[in-house]
C-alpha positions in Angstrom: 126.7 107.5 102.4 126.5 110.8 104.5 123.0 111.2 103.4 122.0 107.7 104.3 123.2 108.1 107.8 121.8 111.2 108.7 118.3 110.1 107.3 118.6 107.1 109.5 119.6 109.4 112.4 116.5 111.6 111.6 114.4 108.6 111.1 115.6 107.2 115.3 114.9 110.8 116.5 111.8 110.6 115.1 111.0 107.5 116.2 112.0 107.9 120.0 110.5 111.5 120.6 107.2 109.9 119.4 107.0 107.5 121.3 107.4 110.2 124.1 104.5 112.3 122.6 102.5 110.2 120.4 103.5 110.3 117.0 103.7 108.1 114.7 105.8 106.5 111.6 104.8 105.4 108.0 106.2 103.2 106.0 105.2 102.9 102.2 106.1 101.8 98.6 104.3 102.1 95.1 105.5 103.8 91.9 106.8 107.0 90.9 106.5 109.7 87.6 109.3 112.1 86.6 107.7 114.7 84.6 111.2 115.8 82.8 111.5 116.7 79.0 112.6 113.7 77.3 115.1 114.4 74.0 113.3 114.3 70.4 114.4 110.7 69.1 115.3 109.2 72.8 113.0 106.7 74.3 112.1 107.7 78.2 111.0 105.5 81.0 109.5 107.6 83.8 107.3 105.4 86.0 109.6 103.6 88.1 109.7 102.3 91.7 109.7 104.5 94.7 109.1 104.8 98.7 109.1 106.8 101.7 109.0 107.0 105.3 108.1 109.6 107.4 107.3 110.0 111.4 105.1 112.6 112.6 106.4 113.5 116.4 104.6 116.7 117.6 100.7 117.2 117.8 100.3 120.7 117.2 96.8 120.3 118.2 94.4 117.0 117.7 94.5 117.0 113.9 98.2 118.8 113.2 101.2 117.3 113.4 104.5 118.4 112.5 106.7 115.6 110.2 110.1 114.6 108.7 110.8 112.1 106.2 112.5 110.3 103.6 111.5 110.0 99.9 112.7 108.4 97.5 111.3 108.7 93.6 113.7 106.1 91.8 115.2 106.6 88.8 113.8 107.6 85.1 116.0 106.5 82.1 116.7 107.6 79.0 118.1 106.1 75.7 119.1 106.7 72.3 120.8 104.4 69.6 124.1 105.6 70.9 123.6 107.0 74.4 121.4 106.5 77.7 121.0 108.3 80.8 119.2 108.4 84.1 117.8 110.8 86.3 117.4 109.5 90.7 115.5 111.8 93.3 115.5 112.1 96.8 114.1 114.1 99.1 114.7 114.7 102.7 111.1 116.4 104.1 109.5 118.3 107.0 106.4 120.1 107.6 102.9 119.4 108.3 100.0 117.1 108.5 96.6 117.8 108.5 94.6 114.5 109.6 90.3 115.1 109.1 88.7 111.8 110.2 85.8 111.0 107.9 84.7 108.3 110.7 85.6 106.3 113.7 88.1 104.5 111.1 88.3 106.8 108.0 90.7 109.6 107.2 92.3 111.5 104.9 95.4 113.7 105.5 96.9 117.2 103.9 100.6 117.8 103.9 102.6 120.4 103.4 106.4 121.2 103.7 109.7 121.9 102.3 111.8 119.2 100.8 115.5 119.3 100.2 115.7 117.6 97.0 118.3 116.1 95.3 118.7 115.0 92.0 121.4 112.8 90.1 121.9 112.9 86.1 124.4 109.9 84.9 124.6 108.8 81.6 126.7 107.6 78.9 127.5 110.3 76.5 127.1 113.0 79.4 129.2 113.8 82.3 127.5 112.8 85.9 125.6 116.0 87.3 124.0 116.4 90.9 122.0 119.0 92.0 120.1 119.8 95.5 117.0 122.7 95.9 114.9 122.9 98.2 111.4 123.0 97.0 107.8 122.7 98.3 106.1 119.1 98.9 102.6 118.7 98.8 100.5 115.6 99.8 97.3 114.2 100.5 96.4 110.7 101.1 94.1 108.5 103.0 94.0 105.9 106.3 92.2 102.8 107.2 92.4 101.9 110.5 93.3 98.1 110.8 93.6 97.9 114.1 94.0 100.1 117.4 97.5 101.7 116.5 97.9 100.3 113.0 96.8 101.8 109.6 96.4 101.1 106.0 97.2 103.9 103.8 97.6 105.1 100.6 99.4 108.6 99.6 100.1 111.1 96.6 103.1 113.3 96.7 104.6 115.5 94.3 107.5 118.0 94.2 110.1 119.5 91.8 113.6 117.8 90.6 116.2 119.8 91.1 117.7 119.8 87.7 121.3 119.1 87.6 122.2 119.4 84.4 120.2 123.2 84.0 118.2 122.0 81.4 115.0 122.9 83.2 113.0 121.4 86.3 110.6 118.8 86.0 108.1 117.5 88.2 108.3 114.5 90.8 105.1 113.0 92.4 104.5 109.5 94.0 101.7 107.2 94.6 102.2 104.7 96.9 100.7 102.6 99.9 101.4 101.1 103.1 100.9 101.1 107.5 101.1 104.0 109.8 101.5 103.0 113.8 101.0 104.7 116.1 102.7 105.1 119.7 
């Protein structure tokens, strides 16, 4: 619950000093893969849903901008014939964004940044392990613009889990879509 509210406290910082200086926010959904070793005999599920949001708030120049944001990778499962488990990540983010416009209303975008990650192992047969590392994000991704301050886009991120249970760290990434606008 503490997490949740100081995201959303981030997120309205964010929001109101870019207004101020003309930032921006993103909002976007699409489907996650946790690259974790799966037990011999278990049957794993690692595409599942995921999202994020992230503001960008100060222009470091015309094409930099410095972000924060909220991920969020879902949950991979795993099952036996007598157990099951799952693994949920999150990631709290901020760094920057490199924006190259291919045209008037074409551009892709660069990011880089350290993430706070945190990871959750519950299961049946195990006892309920969390974990948080900070680790480095990447992502690249590219905008359409729709209209004068609003975007389409579409984005890949990817990042390390933070491996609760010590059995080794896997990998996290994201694809997903949605609208940037801008103040």
């Amino acid at each position: 619950m503490m997490k949740k509210m100081w995201v959303a406290a981030m997120l309205a910082a964010v929001g109101s000093s870019a207004m101020a200086a003309g930032g921006y926010v993103e909002a976007s959904a699409g489907i996650s893969h946790v690259n974790q070793t799966c037990p011999e005999g278990a049957s794993c599920k690692s595409n599942k849903p995921a999202f994020r949001v992230l503001g960008g708030f100060y222009h470091l120049n015309p094409m930099v901008n410095a972000e924060v944001g909220y991920l969020n990778f879902g949950r991979a499962t795993g099952k036996t014939a007598t157990a099951n488990a799952s693994l949920q990540s999150s990631a709290i983010y901020a760094g920057l964004a490199l924006r190259l416009p291919v045209d008037e209303d074409i551009g892709l975008t660069f990011r880089v940044g350290g993430a706070s990650v945190t990871s959750q192992l519950k299961g049946s047969a195990i006892d309920t392990a969390k974990s948080t590392k900070t680790n480095l994000l990447l992502g690249m991704g590219g905008e359409w613009k729709i209209d004068g301050k609003l975007s389409a886009i579409a984005a890949v991120d990817m990042t390390k889990t933070a491996d609760p249970d010590g059995g080794g760290r896997g990998s996290l990434s994201m694809v997903t879509a949605g609208v940037r606008y801008e103040f």
